[in-house]
N, C-alpha and C positions, 0 to 999 in steps of 0.2 A: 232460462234467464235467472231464477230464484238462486239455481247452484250456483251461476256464473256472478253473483252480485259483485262477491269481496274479490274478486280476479284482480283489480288492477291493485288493490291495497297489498293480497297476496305478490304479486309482481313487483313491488316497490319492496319489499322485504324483502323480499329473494335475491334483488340487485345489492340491496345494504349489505346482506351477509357477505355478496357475494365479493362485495368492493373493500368488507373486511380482509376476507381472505387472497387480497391481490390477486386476483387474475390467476387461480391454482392452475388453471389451464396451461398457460403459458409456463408457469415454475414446474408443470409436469413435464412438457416437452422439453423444457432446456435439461431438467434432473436425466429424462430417458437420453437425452442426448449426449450428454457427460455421461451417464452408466454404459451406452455405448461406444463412445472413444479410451476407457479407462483399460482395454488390456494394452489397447497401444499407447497410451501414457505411461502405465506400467511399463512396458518395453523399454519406453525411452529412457524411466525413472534408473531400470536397471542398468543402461547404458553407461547412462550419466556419471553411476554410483563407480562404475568400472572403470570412466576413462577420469574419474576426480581421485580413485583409487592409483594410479596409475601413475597422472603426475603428482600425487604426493610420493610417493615411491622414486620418482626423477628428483624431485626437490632434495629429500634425503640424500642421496646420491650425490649431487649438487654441494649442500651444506658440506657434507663430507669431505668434497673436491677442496671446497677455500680452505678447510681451515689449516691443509700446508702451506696456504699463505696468509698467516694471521696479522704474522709482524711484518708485512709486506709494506704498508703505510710507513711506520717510523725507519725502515732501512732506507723508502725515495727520500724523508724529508733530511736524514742525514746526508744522503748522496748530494742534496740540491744543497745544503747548509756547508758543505765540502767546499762546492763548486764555486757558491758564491765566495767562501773565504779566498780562494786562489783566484779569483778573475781579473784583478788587477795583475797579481803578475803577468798571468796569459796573454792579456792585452798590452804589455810591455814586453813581452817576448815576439810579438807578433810584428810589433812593431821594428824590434831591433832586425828581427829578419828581413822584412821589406829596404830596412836600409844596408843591412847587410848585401843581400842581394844588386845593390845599386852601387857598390866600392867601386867596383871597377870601371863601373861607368866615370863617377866621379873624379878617380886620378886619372882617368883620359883627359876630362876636361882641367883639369889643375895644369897639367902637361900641357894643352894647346894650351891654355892662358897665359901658362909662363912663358912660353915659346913667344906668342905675341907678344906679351910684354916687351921680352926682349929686342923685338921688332921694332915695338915704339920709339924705344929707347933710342935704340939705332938711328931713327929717323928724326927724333927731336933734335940729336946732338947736329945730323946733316943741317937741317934747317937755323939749329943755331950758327952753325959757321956759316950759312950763305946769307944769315943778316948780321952777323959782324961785319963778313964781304962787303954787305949793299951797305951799312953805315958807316965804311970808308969810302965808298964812293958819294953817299948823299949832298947834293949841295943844297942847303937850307935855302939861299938870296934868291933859287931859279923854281926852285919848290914854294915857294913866297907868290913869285909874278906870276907862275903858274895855276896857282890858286888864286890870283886876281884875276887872270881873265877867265877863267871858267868861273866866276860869278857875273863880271861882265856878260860873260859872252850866258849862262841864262838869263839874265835881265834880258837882255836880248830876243831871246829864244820868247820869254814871255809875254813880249811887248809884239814880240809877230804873229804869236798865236791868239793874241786878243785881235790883233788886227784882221790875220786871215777867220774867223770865225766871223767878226759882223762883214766882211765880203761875203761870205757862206750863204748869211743869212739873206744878205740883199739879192743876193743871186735869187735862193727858193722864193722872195716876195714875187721877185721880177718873174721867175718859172711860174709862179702858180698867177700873176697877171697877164701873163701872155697866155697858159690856158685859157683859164677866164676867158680871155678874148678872141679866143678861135674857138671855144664854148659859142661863144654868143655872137660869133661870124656862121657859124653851121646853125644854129638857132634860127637867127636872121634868116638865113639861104631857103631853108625849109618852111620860116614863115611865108615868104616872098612865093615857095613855091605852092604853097597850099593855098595862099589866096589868089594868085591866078588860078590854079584849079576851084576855088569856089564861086570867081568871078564866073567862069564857066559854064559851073553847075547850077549858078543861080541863074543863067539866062535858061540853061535849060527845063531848068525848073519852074521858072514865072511861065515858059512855052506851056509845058505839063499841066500846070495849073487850069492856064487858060481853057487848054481843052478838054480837062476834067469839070470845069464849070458848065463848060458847054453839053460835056456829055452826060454830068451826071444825071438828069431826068431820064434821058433815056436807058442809062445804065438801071437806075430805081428800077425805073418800069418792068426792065428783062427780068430780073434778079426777083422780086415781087412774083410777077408772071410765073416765074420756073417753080419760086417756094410752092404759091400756089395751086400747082399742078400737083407737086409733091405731096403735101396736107389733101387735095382731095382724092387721090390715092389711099391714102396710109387710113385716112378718115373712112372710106367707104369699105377698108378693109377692116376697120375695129367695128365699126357698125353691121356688119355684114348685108351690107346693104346698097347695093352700086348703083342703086336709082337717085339715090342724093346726090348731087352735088355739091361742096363746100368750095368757099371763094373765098382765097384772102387779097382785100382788096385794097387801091392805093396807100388807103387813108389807114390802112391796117387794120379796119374791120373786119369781124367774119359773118358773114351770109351763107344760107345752106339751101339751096332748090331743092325744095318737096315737091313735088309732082308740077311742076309749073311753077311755085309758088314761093316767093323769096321770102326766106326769112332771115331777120335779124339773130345778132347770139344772143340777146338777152329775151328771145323768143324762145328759146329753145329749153328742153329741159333739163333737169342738172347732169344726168349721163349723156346727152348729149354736147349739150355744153362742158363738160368734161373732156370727155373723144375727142372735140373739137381743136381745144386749147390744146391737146396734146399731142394732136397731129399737127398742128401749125408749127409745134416745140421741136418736134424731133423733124419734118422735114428744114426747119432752122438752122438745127445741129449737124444733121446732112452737107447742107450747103456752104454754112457759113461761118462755123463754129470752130477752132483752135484748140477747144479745153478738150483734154483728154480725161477728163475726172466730168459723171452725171449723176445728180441725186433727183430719185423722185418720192415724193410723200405723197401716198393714198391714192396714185394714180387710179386704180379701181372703185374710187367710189363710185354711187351711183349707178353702175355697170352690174347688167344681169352675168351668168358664167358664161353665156358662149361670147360677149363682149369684151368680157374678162382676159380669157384665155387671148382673145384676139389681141388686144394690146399688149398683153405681154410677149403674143409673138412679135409685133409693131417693134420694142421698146428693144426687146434683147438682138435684135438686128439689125441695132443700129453699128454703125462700124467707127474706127477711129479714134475708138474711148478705152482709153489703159483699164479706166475703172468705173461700173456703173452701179450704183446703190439705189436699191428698190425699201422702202418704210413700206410697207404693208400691213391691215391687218387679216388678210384671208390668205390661203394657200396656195396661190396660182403662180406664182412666180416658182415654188420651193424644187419643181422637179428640175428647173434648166437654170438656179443658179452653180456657182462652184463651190460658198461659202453661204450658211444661213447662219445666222446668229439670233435666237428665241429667246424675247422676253417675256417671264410669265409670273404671275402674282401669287404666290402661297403663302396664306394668312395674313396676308396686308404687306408682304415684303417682296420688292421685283428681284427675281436673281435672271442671269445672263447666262444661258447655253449656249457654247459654238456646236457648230456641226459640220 
């Protein structure tokens, strides 16, 4: 222990020199590792030396090549300074060729023009002799009364088309009053015929009445009766329990026979009373129900699993329904629906799974 005292102070020295000398460790291994990649850096260096020897030796070569074309530059800017001096001609030589090329087109057409002209010619002189002709023959005094009654005779013409237009008019009044009124001759007919058909229908229907007055108690009764039957069925099959009885009765109470023993629904307990109301519901739906769309919320409370299971087999047998939605919050419905949809709360926020 005596020799070991100054260990750690020695140890703390050791580390300073050592942190002086950066980590020789590591500068020995990269040194041996460069000392051993250096004859093939050498290789390369040699390489290098030979192919930078090589294209200088091209370049030369190169330079060499231009310079029999030194004055290459001032011979194109002469040639373009040429070009440009003479481009106005070129461009009037180009031009006179284009219409050179089109002469002969041209004294073709000078040829047909003057041809025609001379047609015209022809033709004016014709036309002026046959109206020298027609202004010996004109007689001004008949070409005068002539011109009088063709304005007569439009005033005329104007005074019958104003006329024949409100005929026109009085005509379509009288067209569309005479619709009108075989409109509302066919209106009439069919009123007349519908109310002797509801005269009818009303006798037969005050009959109807009457005997739906008379029948409906015992209608209730039947209808009642059959649900009844149906709810203590469906009842004793969620309970699994077929010694109970359930009754829904006139007055649309439920009553459930325990061994003898009538009881009321607000006697019974909340799974029971649950079962109950929802057997009464779906032999309802059974019997007498239209809606093709059923929602049920927390049908399963209260209800142990084999209760459970039972009403959901109750529920999903029912028939008739496009579409049945189960709210649940346990898993008994999830093997026999087609779509489940899971709400579930992480970290305070509900998000929405389909499945």
């Amino acid at each position: 222990v005596a020799e070991l005292a100054a260990a750690p102070e020695q140890a703390q020295e050791l580390s300073r020199r050592l942190a002086e000398l950066d980590d020789p460790r590591r500068r020995y291994t990269i040194a041996a590792e460069q000392a051993r990649r250096r004859p093939a850096v050498e290789q390369q260096l040699a390489q290098a030396r030979d192919r930078l020897a090589a294209a200088r030796k091209k370049l030369d070569d190169l330079v060499q090549a231009l310079a029999a074309f030194a004055g290459l530059d001032e011979q194109i800017d002469a040639l373009a300074e040429e070009l440009r001096r003479r481009q106005p001609a070129y461009q009037a030589y180009l031009t006179h060729c284009r219409a050179a090329e089109r002469l002969d087109f041209h004294r073709q057409e000078v040829e047909t023009y003057t041809q025609q002209a001379e047609l015209q010619q022809q033709e004016v002189e014709r036309l002026a002799r046959e109206r020298d002709q027609a202004a010996a023959r004109f007689n001004a005094a008949a070409h005068q009364q002539l011109v009088e009654r063709s304005q007569a005779l439009q005033q005329d013409i104007g005074r019958l088309s104003a006329q024949l237009d409100m005929l026109r008019q009085a005509q379509e009044r009288q067209q569309r009053e005479i619709a009108e009124l075989q409109a509302m001759g066919a209106t009439l007919a069919a009123a007349q015929a519908r109310k002797a058909r509801l005269v009818d229908q009303e006798a037969v229907l005050e009959t109807v009445r009457k005997l739906l007055r008379q029948a409906g108690p015992y209608i209730t009764t039947a209808l009642v009766r059959q649900i009844s039957d149906g709810a203590r069925q469906i009842f004793s099959e969620i309970m699994q329990d077929y010694s109970r009885h359930l009754t829904w009765n006139d007055d649309y109470g439920i009553t459930v026979d325990v061994d003898g023993q009538q009881r009321q629904f607000a006697q019974l307990s909340g799974g029971e009373q649950m079962s109950a109301a929802l057997a009464v519901l779906l032999a309802l739906l059974r019997e007498i129900s239209d809606i093709d769309v059923a929602f049920f919320d927390e049908p399963t409370a209260n209800l142990d699993e084999v209760r459970r299971e039972a009403l959901a087999r109750q529920i999903l047998s029912v028939r008739g329904f496009r579409q049945i939605f189960v709210i649940s919050h346990d898993d008994t419905f999830e093997q026999a629906t087609q779509n489940l949809v899971r709400v579930q709360r992480y970290n305070g926020v509900s998000r929405v799974q389909v499945e």
